[in-house]
N, C-alpha and C positions, 0 to 999 in steps of 0.2 A: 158266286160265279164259279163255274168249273173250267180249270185250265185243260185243254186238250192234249195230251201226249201222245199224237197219233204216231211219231217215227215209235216209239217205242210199244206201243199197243199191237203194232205192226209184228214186232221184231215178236212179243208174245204169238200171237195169232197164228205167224210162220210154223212156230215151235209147238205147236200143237200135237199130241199122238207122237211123238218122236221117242218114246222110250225113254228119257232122261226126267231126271230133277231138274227143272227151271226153275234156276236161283239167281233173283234179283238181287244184284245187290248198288252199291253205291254210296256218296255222302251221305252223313242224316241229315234227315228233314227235307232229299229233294224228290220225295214223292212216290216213293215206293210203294207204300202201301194202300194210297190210293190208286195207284196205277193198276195193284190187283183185284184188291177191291171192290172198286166201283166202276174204272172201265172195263178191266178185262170180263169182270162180272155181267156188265152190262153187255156187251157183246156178245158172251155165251147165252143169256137168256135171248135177244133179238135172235139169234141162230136155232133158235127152239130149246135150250138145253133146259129140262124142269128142273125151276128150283131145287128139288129133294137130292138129285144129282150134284150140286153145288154145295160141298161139306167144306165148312168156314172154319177154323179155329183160331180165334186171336190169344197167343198162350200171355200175353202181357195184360191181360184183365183178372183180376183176382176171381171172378166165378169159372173160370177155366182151369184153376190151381192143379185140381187134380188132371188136367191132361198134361202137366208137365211132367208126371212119370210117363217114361216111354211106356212099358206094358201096358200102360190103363188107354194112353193117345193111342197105340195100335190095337187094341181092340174096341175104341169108341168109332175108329175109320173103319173096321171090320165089318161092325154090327150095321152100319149106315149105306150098304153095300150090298143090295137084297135082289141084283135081278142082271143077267148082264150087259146091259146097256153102260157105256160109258162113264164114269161118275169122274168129276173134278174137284180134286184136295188146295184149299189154300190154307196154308200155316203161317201166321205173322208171330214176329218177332221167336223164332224158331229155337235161341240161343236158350229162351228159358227149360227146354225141353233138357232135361240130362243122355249123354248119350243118341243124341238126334239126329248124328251123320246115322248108324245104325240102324235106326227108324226107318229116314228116308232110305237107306237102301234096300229094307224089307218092305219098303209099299212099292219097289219097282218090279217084284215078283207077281205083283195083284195087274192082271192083265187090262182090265178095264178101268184102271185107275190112274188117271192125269196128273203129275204132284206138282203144284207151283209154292216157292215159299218166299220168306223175304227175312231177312235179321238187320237189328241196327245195334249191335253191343260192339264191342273195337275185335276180339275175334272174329266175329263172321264179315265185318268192315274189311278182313284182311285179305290183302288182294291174293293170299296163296288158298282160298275158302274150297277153289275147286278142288286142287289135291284131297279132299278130304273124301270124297266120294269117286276118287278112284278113277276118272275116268266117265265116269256114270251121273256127270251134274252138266249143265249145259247153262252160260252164265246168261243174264241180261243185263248188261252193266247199263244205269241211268244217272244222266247229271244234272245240276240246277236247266233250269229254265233258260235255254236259247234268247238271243236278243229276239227274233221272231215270235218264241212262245211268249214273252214278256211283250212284246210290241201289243199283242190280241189282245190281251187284257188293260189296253192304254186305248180306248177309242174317244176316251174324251180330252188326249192330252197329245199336244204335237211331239212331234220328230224327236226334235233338243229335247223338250222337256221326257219324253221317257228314256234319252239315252245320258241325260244327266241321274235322273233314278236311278237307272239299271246298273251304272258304272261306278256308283256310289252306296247302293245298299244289295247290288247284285240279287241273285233269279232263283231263290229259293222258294220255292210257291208261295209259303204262308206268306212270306216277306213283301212279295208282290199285292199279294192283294190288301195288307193295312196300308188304310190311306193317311193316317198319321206318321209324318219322319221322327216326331217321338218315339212313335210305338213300334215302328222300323229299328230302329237306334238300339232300345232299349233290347228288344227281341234277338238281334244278333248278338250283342256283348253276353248276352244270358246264355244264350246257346255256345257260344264261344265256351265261357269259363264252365258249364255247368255238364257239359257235354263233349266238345270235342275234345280240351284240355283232361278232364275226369277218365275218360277212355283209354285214351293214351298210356296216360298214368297206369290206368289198371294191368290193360293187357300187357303191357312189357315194365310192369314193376320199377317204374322210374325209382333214381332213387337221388340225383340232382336236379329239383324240380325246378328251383329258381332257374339255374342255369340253360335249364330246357326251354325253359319261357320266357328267357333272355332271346337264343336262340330263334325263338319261333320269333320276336320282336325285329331280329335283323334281318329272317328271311322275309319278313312282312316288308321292309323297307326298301330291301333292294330287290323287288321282282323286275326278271329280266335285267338283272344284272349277273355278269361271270363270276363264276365263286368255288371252290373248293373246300374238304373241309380245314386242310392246313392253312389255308386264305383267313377260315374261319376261326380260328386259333389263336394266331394272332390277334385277327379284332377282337378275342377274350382278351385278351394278355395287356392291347392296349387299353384296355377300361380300367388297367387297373385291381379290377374286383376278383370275383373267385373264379379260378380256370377251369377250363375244360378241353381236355385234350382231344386232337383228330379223331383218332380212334372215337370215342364216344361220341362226339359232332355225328359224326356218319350215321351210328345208329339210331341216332334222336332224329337226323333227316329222314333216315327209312321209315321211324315210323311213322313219320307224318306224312311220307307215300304210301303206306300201309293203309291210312286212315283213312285217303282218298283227300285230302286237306290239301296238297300240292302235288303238281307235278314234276319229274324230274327231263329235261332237253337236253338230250346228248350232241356234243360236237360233231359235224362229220365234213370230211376232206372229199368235196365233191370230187377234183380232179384224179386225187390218190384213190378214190373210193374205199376210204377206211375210218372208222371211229377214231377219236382225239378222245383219250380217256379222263381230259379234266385239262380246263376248269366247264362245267355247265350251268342250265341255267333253271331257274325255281319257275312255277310260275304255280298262283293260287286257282285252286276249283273252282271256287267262287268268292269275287269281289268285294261281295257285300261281308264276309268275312274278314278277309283280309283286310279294309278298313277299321273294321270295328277291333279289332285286335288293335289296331295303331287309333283309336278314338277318334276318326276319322277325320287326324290331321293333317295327315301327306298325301293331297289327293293329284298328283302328277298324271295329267290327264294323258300325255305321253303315253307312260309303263301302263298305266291303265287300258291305254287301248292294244298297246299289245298283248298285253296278257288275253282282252277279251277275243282277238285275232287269233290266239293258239289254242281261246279253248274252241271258237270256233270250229278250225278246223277238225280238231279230236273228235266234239260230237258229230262231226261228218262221215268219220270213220274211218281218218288219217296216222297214222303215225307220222310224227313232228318231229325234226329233228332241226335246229340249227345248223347253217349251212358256213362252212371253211371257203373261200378261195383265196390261193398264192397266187402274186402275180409278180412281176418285175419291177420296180418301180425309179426311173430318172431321177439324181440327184441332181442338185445343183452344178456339182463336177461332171456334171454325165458320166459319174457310175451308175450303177444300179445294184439296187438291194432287193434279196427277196422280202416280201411284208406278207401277210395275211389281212383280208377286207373281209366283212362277214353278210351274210345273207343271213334276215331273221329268219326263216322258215323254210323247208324244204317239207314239203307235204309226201307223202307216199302213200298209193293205195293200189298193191297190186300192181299192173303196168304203167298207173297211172304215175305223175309226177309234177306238183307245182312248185316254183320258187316265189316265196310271197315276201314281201318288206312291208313291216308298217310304217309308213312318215306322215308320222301327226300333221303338218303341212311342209311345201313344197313354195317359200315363197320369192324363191329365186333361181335364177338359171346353176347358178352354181349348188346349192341346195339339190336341184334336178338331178344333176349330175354326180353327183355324192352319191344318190339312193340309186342310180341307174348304174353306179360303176360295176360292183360284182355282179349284177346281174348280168352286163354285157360280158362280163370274162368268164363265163361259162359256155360250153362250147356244144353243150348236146340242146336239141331244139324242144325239149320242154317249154312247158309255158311260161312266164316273166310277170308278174303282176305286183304293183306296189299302190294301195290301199291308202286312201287320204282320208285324212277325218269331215275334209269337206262334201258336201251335195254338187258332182261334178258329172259332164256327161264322159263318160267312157271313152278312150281312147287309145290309140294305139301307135306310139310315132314309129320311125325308122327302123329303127335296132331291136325292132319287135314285141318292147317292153307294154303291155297293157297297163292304164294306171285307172282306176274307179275310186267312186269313194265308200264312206265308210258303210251310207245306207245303203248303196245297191250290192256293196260285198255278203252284209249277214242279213238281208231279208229276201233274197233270191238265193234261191235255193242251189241256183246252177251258175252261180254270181263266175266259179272260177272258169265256167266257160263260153264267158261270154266275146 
Protein backbone atom coordinates (compact mmCIF):
# COMPACT_ATOMS: atom_id res chain seq x y z
CA UNK A 1 0.00 0.00 0.00
CA UNK A 2 1.40 3.45 -0.62
CA UNK A 3 0.57 6.10 2.09
CA UNK A 4 -0.17 9.57 0.40
CA UNK A 5 1.65 12.72 1.78
CA UNK A 6 -0.05 15.05 -0.28
CA UNK A 7 0.21 18.16 2.39
CA UNK A 8 3.73 17.53 2.15
CA UNK A 9 4.25 16.58 -1.67
CA UNK A 10 2.55 20.11 -1.86
CA UNK A 11 4.73 21.94 0.26
CA UNK A 12 7.73 20.15 -2.20
CA UNK A 13 6.02 21.01 -5.45
CA UNK A 14 5.52 24.79 -4.18
CA UNK A 15 9.30 24.84 -3.83
CA UNK A 16 10.28 24.07 -7.04
CA UNK A 17 12.96 26.46 -9.19
CA UNK A 18 13.32 28.60 -6.08
CA UNK A 19 17.02 28.79 -6.06
CA UNK A 20 17.58 26.94 -2.55
CA UNK A 21 18.59 23.37 -1.14
CA UNK A 22 15.31 21.67 -0.30
CA UNK A 23 16.17 19.88 2.84
CA UNK A 24 13.85 17.56 4.13
CA UNK A 25 14.18 16.81 7.25
CA UNK A 26 12.43 15.18 10.32
CA UNK A 27 12.13 11.99 12.76
CA UNK A 28 13.50 8.86 11.43
CA UNK A 29 11.66 6.49 9.72
CA UNK A 30 8.61 9.00 9.11
CA UNK A 31 9.13 9.03 5.57
CA UNK A 32 11.38 11.11 4.00
CA UNK A 33 12.73 9.28 1.68
CA UNK A 34 10.06 8.09 0.27
CA UNK A 35 8.44 11.18 -0.01
CA UNK A 36 11.32 12.13 -2.46
CA UNK A 37 11.63 9.25 -3.92
CA UNK A 38 8.78 7.93 -5.24
CA UNK A 39 6.17 10.72 -4.95
CA UNK A 40 8.11 13.64 -5.64
CA UNK A 41 9.53 11.51 -8.31
CA UNK A 42 6.43 10.35 -9.53
CA UNK A 43 5.16 13.73 -9.98
CA UNK A 44 7.94 15.10 -11.89
CA UNK A 45 7.88 12.24 -14.47
CA UNK A 46 3.56 12.78 -14.72
CA UNK A 47 4.72 16.66 -15.46
CA UNK A 48 6.97 15.35 -18.41
CA UNK A 49 10.31 15.59 -16.71
CA UNK A 50 12.61 12.69 -18.56
CA UNK A 51 13.93 10.46 -16.55
CA UNK A 52 17.71 11.20 -17.59
CA UNK A 53 16.91 14.66 -16.00
CA UNK A 54 16.18 12.91 -12.63
CA UNK A 55 19.84 12.17 -11.00
CA UNK A 56 19.29 9.92 -7.87
CA UNK A 57 21.90 9.28 -5.44
CA UNK A 58 21.31 7.13 -2.44
CA UNK A 59 24.95 7.78 -0.76
CA UNK A 60 23.71 5.03 2.20
CA UNK A 61 24.16 1.98 -0.31
CA UNK A 62 27.64 0.64 -0.55
CA UNK A 63 27.78 0.72 -4.65
CA UNK A 64 27.45 4.53 -4.23
CA UNK A 65 30.74 4.53 -1.83
CA UNK A 66 32.67 6.34 -3.98
CA UNK A 67 30.25 9.30 -4.39
CA UNK A 68 30.64 9.94 -0.87
CA UNK A 69 33.92 11.90 -1.72
CA UNK A 70 32.50 15.29 -2.47
CA UNK A 71 35.00 15.95 -5.64
CA UNK A 72 34.03 12.54 -7.18
CA UNK A 73 29.68 13.38 -6.14
CA UNK A 74 30.22 16.83 -7.86
CA UNK A 75 31.69 15.79 -10.87
CA UNK A 76 29.40 12.61 -11.25
CA UNK A 77 26.27 15.45 -10.99
CA UNK A 78 28.46 17.60 -13.54
CA UNK A 79 28.93 14.90 -16.20
CA UNK A 80 25.00 13.97 -16.04
CA UNK A 81 24.17 17.57 -16.93
CA UNK A 82 24.51 17.66 -20.86
CA UNK A 83 21.85 20.04 -22.36
CA UNK A 84 20.19 23.01 -20.58
CA UNK A 85 17.07 21.88 -19.87
CA UNK A 86 16.23 21.65 -16.18
CA UNK A 87 17.72 18.52 -14.42
CA UNK A 88 16.71 17.54 -10.71
CA UNK A 89 19.27 16.16 -7.98
CA UNK A 90 18.03 13.95 -5.10
CA UNK A 91 20.76 12.86 -2.56
CA UNK A 92 19.47 10.50 0.29
CA UNK A 93 21.14 10.12 3.31
CA UNK A 94 23.39 13.13 2.50
CA UNK A 95 25.52 12.94 5.94
CA UNK A 96 27.64 10.14 4.51
CA UNK A 97 29.07 12.63 1.85
CA UNK A 98 32.26 14.47 3.87
CA UNK A 99 31.99 18.07 3.58
CA UNK A 100 28.29 18.07 1.86
CA UNK A 101 27.12 21.47 3.11
CA UNK A 102 29.86 22.64 0.58
CA UNK A 103 28.76 20.33 -2.17
CA UNK A 104 25.34 21.49 -1.83
CA UNK A 105 26.23 24.98 -2.06
CA UNK A 106 28.36 24.52 -5.33
CA UNK A 107 25.41 22.75 -7.13
CA UNK A 108 23.52 26.15 -6.31
CA UNK A 109 25.92 27.92 -8.83
CA UNK A 110 24.64 25.09 -11.63
CA UNK A 111 21.66 27.27 -13.00
CA UNK A 112 19.62 24.41 -14.26
CA UNK A 113 19.99 22.26 -11.42
CA UNK A 114 17.04 21.54 -8.70
CA UNK A 115 18.76 20.08 -5.38
CA UNK A 116 16.41 18.17 -3.11
CA UNK A 117 18.23 16.08 -0.24
CA UNK A 118 17.06 14.28 2.79
CA UNK A 119 19.71 13.05 6.00
CA UNK A 120 18.69 10.81 8.93
CA UNK A 121 22.12 10.74 11.11
CA UNK A 122 21.40 12.78 14.66
CA UNK A 123 23.57 15.93 12.90
CA UNK A 124 21.46 16.52 10.02
CA UNK A 125 18.30 15.46 12.55
CA UNK A 126 19.39 18.68 14.15
CA UNK A 127 17.06 21.29 14.10
CA UNK A 128 19.90 23.99 13.67
CA UNK A 129 20.75 21.86 10.01
CA UNK A 130 19.59 25.13 8.16
CA UNK A 131 22.38 27.38 9.54
CA UNK A 132 24.71 25.31 7.78
CA UNK A 133 23.94 26.58 4.39
CA UNK A 134 23.93 29.95 5.19
CA UNK A 135 20.74 31.19 4.32
CA UNK A 136 20.58 29.19 1.00
CA UNK A 137 18.61 25.92 2.34
CA UNK A 138 14.90 26.15 2.48
CA UNK A 139 13.48 23.41 5.07
CA UNK A 140 10.70 20.74 4.47
CA UNK A 141 10.18 19.65 7.95
CA UNK A 142 7.87 16.12 7.80
CA UNK A 143 6.17 14.18 10.85
CA UNK A 144 4.73 10.60 11.55
CA UNK A 145 1.56 9.92 9.90
CA UNK A 146 -1.49 12.40 10.81
CA UNK A 147 -4.62 10.56 12.41
CA UNK A 148 -6.05 11.25 8.93
CA UNK A 149 -2.99 9.77 7.02
CA UNK A 150 -3.36 6.67 9.39
CA UNK A 151 -7.30 6.74 9.16
CA UNK A 152 -6.73 5.87 4.83
CA UNK A 153 -4.77 3.13 5.28
CA UNK A 154 -7.57 1.48 8.01
CA UNK A 155 -10.60 0.86 5.47
CA UNK A 156 -11.15 -2.42 6.78
CA UNK A 157 -11.19 -1.30 10.48
CA UNK A 158 -13.75 1.06 12.46
CA UNK A 159 -13.27 4.40 14.08
CA UNK A 160 -12.13 2.87 17.76
CA UNK A 161 -10.39 0.29 16.51
CA UNK A 162 -7.89 2.54 14.28
CA UNK A 163 -7.70 5.15 17.07
CA UNK A 164 -6.82 2.59 19.67
CA UNK A 165 -3.82 1.43 17.05
CA UNK A 166 -2.76 4.86 16.26
CA UNK A 167 -2.73 6.04 20.02
CA UNK A 168 -0.82 3.00 21.05
CA UNK A 169 1.75 2.23 18.39
CA UNK A 170 1.50 5.70 16.77
CA UNK A 171 1.94 7.00 12.59
CA UNK A 172 5.21 6.15 11.61
CA UNK A 173 4.59 4.57 8.12
CA UNK A 174 6.21 1.34 8.17
CA UNK A 175 4.53 0.90 11.58
CA UNK A 176 1.13 1.47 10.25
CA UNK A 177 1.19 -0.82 7.62
CA UNK A 178 2.31 -4.26 9.84
CA UNK A 179 -0.58 -5.94 10.56
CA UNK A 180 0.97 -7.92 13.46
CA UNK A 181 0.96 -5.91 17.16
CA UNK A 182 3.97 -8.20 17.54
CA UNK A 183 5.70 -6.97 14.83
CA UNK A 184 4.54 -3.34 15.70
CA UNK A 185 5.79 -3.92 19.22
CA UNK A 186 8.89 -5.42 18.39
CA UNK A 187 9.77 -2.78 15.43
CA UNK A 188 9.45 0.27 17.72
CA UNK A 189 11.48 -0.84 20.81
CA UNK A 190 14.32 -1.68 18.01
CA UNK A 191 14.17 1.47 16.62
CA UNK A 192 13.95 3.18 19.90
CA UNK A 193 17.26 1.56 21.38
CA UNK A 194 19.00 0.95 17.97
CA UNK A 195 18.56 4.35 16.61
CA UNK A 196 17.11 7.07 18.29
CA UNK A 197 18.83 6.26 21.66
CA UNK A 198 22.37 5.39 19.47
CA UNK A 199 22.11 9.09 17.66
CA UNK A 200 21.77 10.93 20.50
CA UNK A 201 24.54 9.21 22.05
CA UNK A 202 26.77 9.90 19.10
CA UNK A 203 26.18 13.36 18.09
CA UNK A 204 26.41 15.03 21.49
CA UNK A 205 28.94 12.48 23.15
CA UNK A 206 26.92 11.50 26.03
CA UNK A 207 28.62 10.55 28.58
CA UNK A 208 25.86 9.64 31.46
CA UNK A 209 24.08 7.30 29.45
CA UNK A 210 22.16 5.37 32.16
CA UNK A 211 21.13 8.51 33.51
CA UNK A 212 19.93 10.07 30.18
CA UNK A 213 17.66 7.10 29.76
CA UNK A 214 16.62 7.36 33.01
CA UNK A 215 15.59 10.79 31.98
CA UNK A 216 14.09 10.00 28.82
CA UNK A 217 12.02 7.20 31.07
CA UNK A 218 10.44 10.14 33.21
CA UNK A 219 9.87 12.31 30.30
CA UNK A 220 8.06 9.31 28.75
CA UNK A 221 5.76 9.05 31.86
CA UNK A 222 4.80 12.35 32.47
CA UNK A 223 3.75 13.74 29.01
CA UNK A 224 1.80 16.98 29.42
CA UNK A 225 2.75 17.20 32.55
CA UNK A 226 4.58 20.73 34.07
CA UNK A 227 8.24 20.19 34.67
CA UNK A 228 11.48 21.97 34.88
CA UNK A 229 14.70 20.67 34.89
CA UNK A 230 15.36 21.62 38.71
CA UNK A 231 11.78 19.82 39.19
CA UNK A 232 13.72 17.18 37.40
CA UNK A 233 16.65 17.01 39.92
CA UNK A 234 15.02 16.33 42.54
CA UNK A 235 13.05 13.41 40.93
CA UNK A 236 16.95 12.25 40.54
CA UNK A 237 17.91 12.78 44.02
CA UNK A 238 14.58 11.14 45.27
CA UNK A 239 15.41 7.67 43.54
CA UNK A 240 18.09 7.53 45.38
CA UNK A 241 20.52 6.38 42.67
CA UNK A 242 23.02 8.27 40.61
CA UNK A 243 22.46 12.21 40.10
CA UNK A 244 22.23 14.47 37.65
CA UNK A 245 22.16 17.87 38.00
CA UNK A 246 19.87 20.76 36.25
CA UNK A 247 22.51 21.97 34.34
CA UNK A 248 22.98 18.73 32.46
CA UNK A 249 18.90 17.78 32.63
CA UNK A 250 18.53 20.57 30.18
CA UNK A 251 21.03 19.58 27.80
CA UNK A 252 19.85 15.90 27.62
CA UNK A 253 16.30 17.65 27.09
CA UNK A 254 17.64 19.70 24.19
CA UNK A 255 18.82 16.94 22.61
CA UNK A 256 15.98 15.06 22.39
CA UNK A 257 14.48 18.41 20.78
CA UNK A 258 17.30 18.29 18.59
CA UNK A 259 16.34 14.87 17.61
CA UNK A 260 12.84 15.84 16.66
CA UNK A 261 11.85 12.91 19.56
CA UNK A 262 9.82 15.50 21.71
CA UNK A 263 8.56 18.71 21.82
CA UNK A 264 9.01 21.47 24.08
CA UNK A 265 5.32 23.98 25.15
CA UNK A 266 6.15 27.10 26.48
CA UNK A 267 3.84 28.90 29.14
CA UNK A 268 2.30 31.99 28.01
CA UNK A 269 0.27 34.78 30.11
CA UNK A 270 -2.50 35.38 27.62
CA UNK A 271 -3.76 38.40 29.71
CA UNK A 272 -0.09 39.79 30.42
CA UNK A 273 0.88 38.71 26.87
CA UNK A 274 4.25 37.53 28.01
CA UNK A 275 6.24 34.07 28.16
CA UNK A 276 6.36 32.21 31.85
CA UNK A 277 9.97 30.88 31.48
CA UNK A 278 9.19 27.56 33.47
CA UNK A 279 7.92 25.10 34.40
CA UNK A 280 6.73 23.58 30.54
CA UNK A 281 5.45 21.02 29.13
CA UNK A 282 7.10 17.70 26.95
CA UNK A 283 4.96 16.26 24.65
CA UNK A 284 6.28 13.16 22.34
CA UNK A 285 6.58 13.21 18.08
CA UNK A 286 5.19 10.30 17.99
CA UNK A 287 3.23 7.80 20.42
CA UNK A 288 4.07 4.81 19.19
CA UNK A 289 7.41 5.60 20.51
CA UNK A 290 6.85 6.90 23.43
CA UNK A 291 4.94 3.79 24.66
CA UNK A 292 7.44 1.40 23.48
CA UNK A 293 10.07 3.20 25.49
CA UNK A 294 7.70 2.63 28.62
CA UNK A 295 6.80 -1.25 27.10
CA UNK A 296 3.71 -0.11 26.62
CA UNK A 297 2.54 -0.14 30.15
CA UNK A 298 1.14 3.37 30.89
CA UNK A 299 -1.33 3.80 28.42
CA UNK A 300 -3.50 6.94 29.96
CA UNK A 301 -5.64 7.43 27.19
CA UNK A 302 -6.03 10.99 28.84
CA UNK A 303 -2.17 12.42 28.16
CA UNK A 304 -2.48 10.35 25.07
CA UNK A 305 -4.97 12.14 23.61
CA UNK A 306 -3.54 15.38 24.32
CA UNK A 307 -0.46 14.78 23.23
CA UNK A 308 -2.17 13.52 19.84
CA UNK A 309 -4.31 17.20 20.09
CA UNK A 310 -0.78 19.14 20.10
CA UNK A 311 0.78 17.37 17.57
CA UNK A 312 -2.13 17.83 15.74
CA UNK A 313 -2.20 21.14 15.71
CA UNK A 314 1.87 21.54 14.75
CA UNK A 315 1.35 19.42 11.58
CA UNK A 316 -1.25 22.08 10.74
CA UNK A 317 1.30 24.71 11.00
CA UNK A 318 0.62 26.15 14.33
CA UNK A 319 2.80 27.28 16.98
CA UNK A 320 1.50 25.86 20.40
CA UNK A 321 1.83 27.31 23.29
CA UNK A 322 0.03 26.51 26.61
CA UNK A 323 -2.04 29.03 27.68
CA UNK A 324 -1.83 31.11 31.60
CA UNK A 325 -5.03 32.82 32.74
CA UNK A 326 -5.13 34.83 36.28
CA UNK A 327 -8.20 35.35 37.69
CA UNK A 328 -9.71 36.42 41.07
CA UNK A 329 -10.90 33.80 42.83
CA UNK A 330 -13.72 33.93 46.26
CA UNK A 331 -12.81 32.40 49.24
CA UNK A 332 -14.86 31.07 51.77
CA UNK A 333 -14.18 34.44 53.82
CA UNK A 334 -14.99 36.42 50.65
CA UNK A 335 -11.47 37.24 50.19
CA UNK A 336 -10.10 36.76 47.12
CA UNK A 337 -6.89 35.33 45.91
CA UNK A 338 -5.18 35.52 42.74
CA UNK A 339 -4.79 31.76 41.10
CA UNK A 340 -3.72 30.86 37.82
CA UNK A 341 -6.30 28.30 35.58
CA UNK A 342 -4.53 26.98 32.54
CA UNK A 343 -5.78 26.44 28.98
CA UNK A 344 -4.22 23.35 27.12
CA UNK A 345 -3.37 25.12 23.98
CA UNK A 346 -3.26 28.30 22.52
CA UNK A 347 -2.73 27.62 18.77
CA UNK A 348 -1.04 30.57 16.56
CA UNK A 349 -0.77 31.02 12.97
CA UNK A 350 -0.23 34.44 11.71
CA UNK A 351 -3.49 36.37 12.70
CA UNK A 352 -5.03 33.46 13.23
CA UNK A 353 -5.77 32.33 17.06
CA UNK A 354 -7.43 29.19 18.77
CA UNK A 355 -7.79 28.31 22.48
CA UNK A 356 -8.25 24.51 22.27
CA UNK A 357 -8.62 22.08 25.76
CA UNK A 358 -8.55 18.50 25.60
CA UNK A 359 -11.23 16.72 28.14
CA UNK A 360 -11.23 13.15 27.55
CA UNK A 361 -14.82 13.35 28.57
CA UNK A 362 -17.23 15.82 29.93
CA UNK A 363 -19.62 13.72 32.22
CA UNK A 364 -21.03 16.26 34.34
CA UNK A 365 -22.21 19.81 34.56
CA UNK A 366 -19.57 20.49 37.02
CA UNK A 367 -16.82 18.72 34.86
CA UNK A 368 -18.39 21.37 32.03
CA UNK A 369 -17.58 23.93 33.77
CA UNK A 370 -14.19 23.15 34.93
CA UNK A 371 -12.98 22.89 31.01
CA UNK A 372 -15.11 26.07 30.21
CA UNK A 373 -13.76 28.16 33.03
CA UNK A 374 -10.40 29.68 31.42
CA UNK A 375 -11.75 29.74 28.40
CA UNK A 376 -14.59 32.19 29.46
CA UNK A 377 -11.91 34.34 31.42
CA UNK A 378 -10.33 35.29 28.44
CA UNK A 379 -11.43 38.31 27.02
CA UNK A 380 -10.37 38.88 23.23
CA UNK A 381 -13.00 37.02 20.69
CA UNK A 382 -10.77 34.19 19.36
CA UNK A 383 -12.21 31.12 18.92
CA UNK A 384 -12.91 28.60 22.37
CA UNK A 385 -13.08 24.99 21.27
CA UNK A 386 -12.73 22.00 23.78
CA UNK A 387 -12.41 18.60 22.02
CA UNK A 388 -13.98 15.23 23.49
CA UNK A 389 -12.85 11.85 22.92
CA UNK A 390 -16.59 11.11 22.23
CA UNK A 391 -18.45 11.01 18.54
CA UNK A 392 -20.55 14.18 19.42
CA UNK A 393 -22.61 16.60 17.28
CA UNK A 394 -20.90 19.88 17.39
CA UNK A 395 -21.96 22.63 19.31
CA UNK A 396 -21.82 25.76 20.49
CA UNK A 397 -23.61 27.05 23.85
CA UNK A 398 -23.88 30.61 25.38
CA UNK A 399 -20.31 31.86 26.28
CA UNK A 400 -19.50 30.96 22.78
CA UNK A 401 -17.27 27.88 23.71
CA UNK A 402 -17.50 25.41 20.70
CA UNK A 403 -17.15 21.69 21.98
CA UNK A 404 -16.62 18.55 19.07
CA UNK A 405 -15.31 15.56 19.37
CA UNK A 406 -12.38 13.85 18.91
CA UNK A 407 -13.32 12.38 15.28
CA UNK A 408 -14.52 15.45 13.73
CA UNK A 409 -11.54 17.66 15.31
CA UNK A 410 -8.52 15.43 13.36
CA UNK A 411 -10.29 14.12 10.19
CA UNK A 412 -11.56 17.53 8.98
CA UNK A 413 -9.35 19.43 7.99
CA UNK A 414 -11.03 22.75 8.73
CA UNK A 415 -12.44 20.99 12.17
CA UNK A 416 -11.11 24.42 14.03
CA UNK A 417 -13.60 26.20 12.04
CA UNK A 418 -16.31 24.92 12.23
Amino acid sequence: MIIQRNNYLNKLIARKHNHLIKIITGIRRCGKSFLLFNLFKSHLLAEGIDKSHIIEIELDNRLNKELRDPDNCLKFVIEKIVDKEMYYLFIDEVQYMAEFEDVLNSFLHIENLDTYVTGSNSKFLSTDIITEFRGRGDEIHINPLSFAEYYATCSHKTWDEAWNLYHTYGGLPYTALLENEEDKITYLQKLFDEVYIRDIKERNKVIYDQQMQTLLDIISSGIGSLTNPQKLEKTFKSTGKAQLSASTIKQYLDHFIDAYLVEKAERYDIKGKKYISTPQKYYFTDLGLRNARLNFRQQEETHIMENIIYNELRLRGFSVDVGVVEINERQPNDKYIRKQIEIDFVANKGSRRYYVQSAFALPSEEKRIQEERPLINVSDSFKKIIVVKDNIQLHRDNEGVTTMGLKQFLLDANSLDL
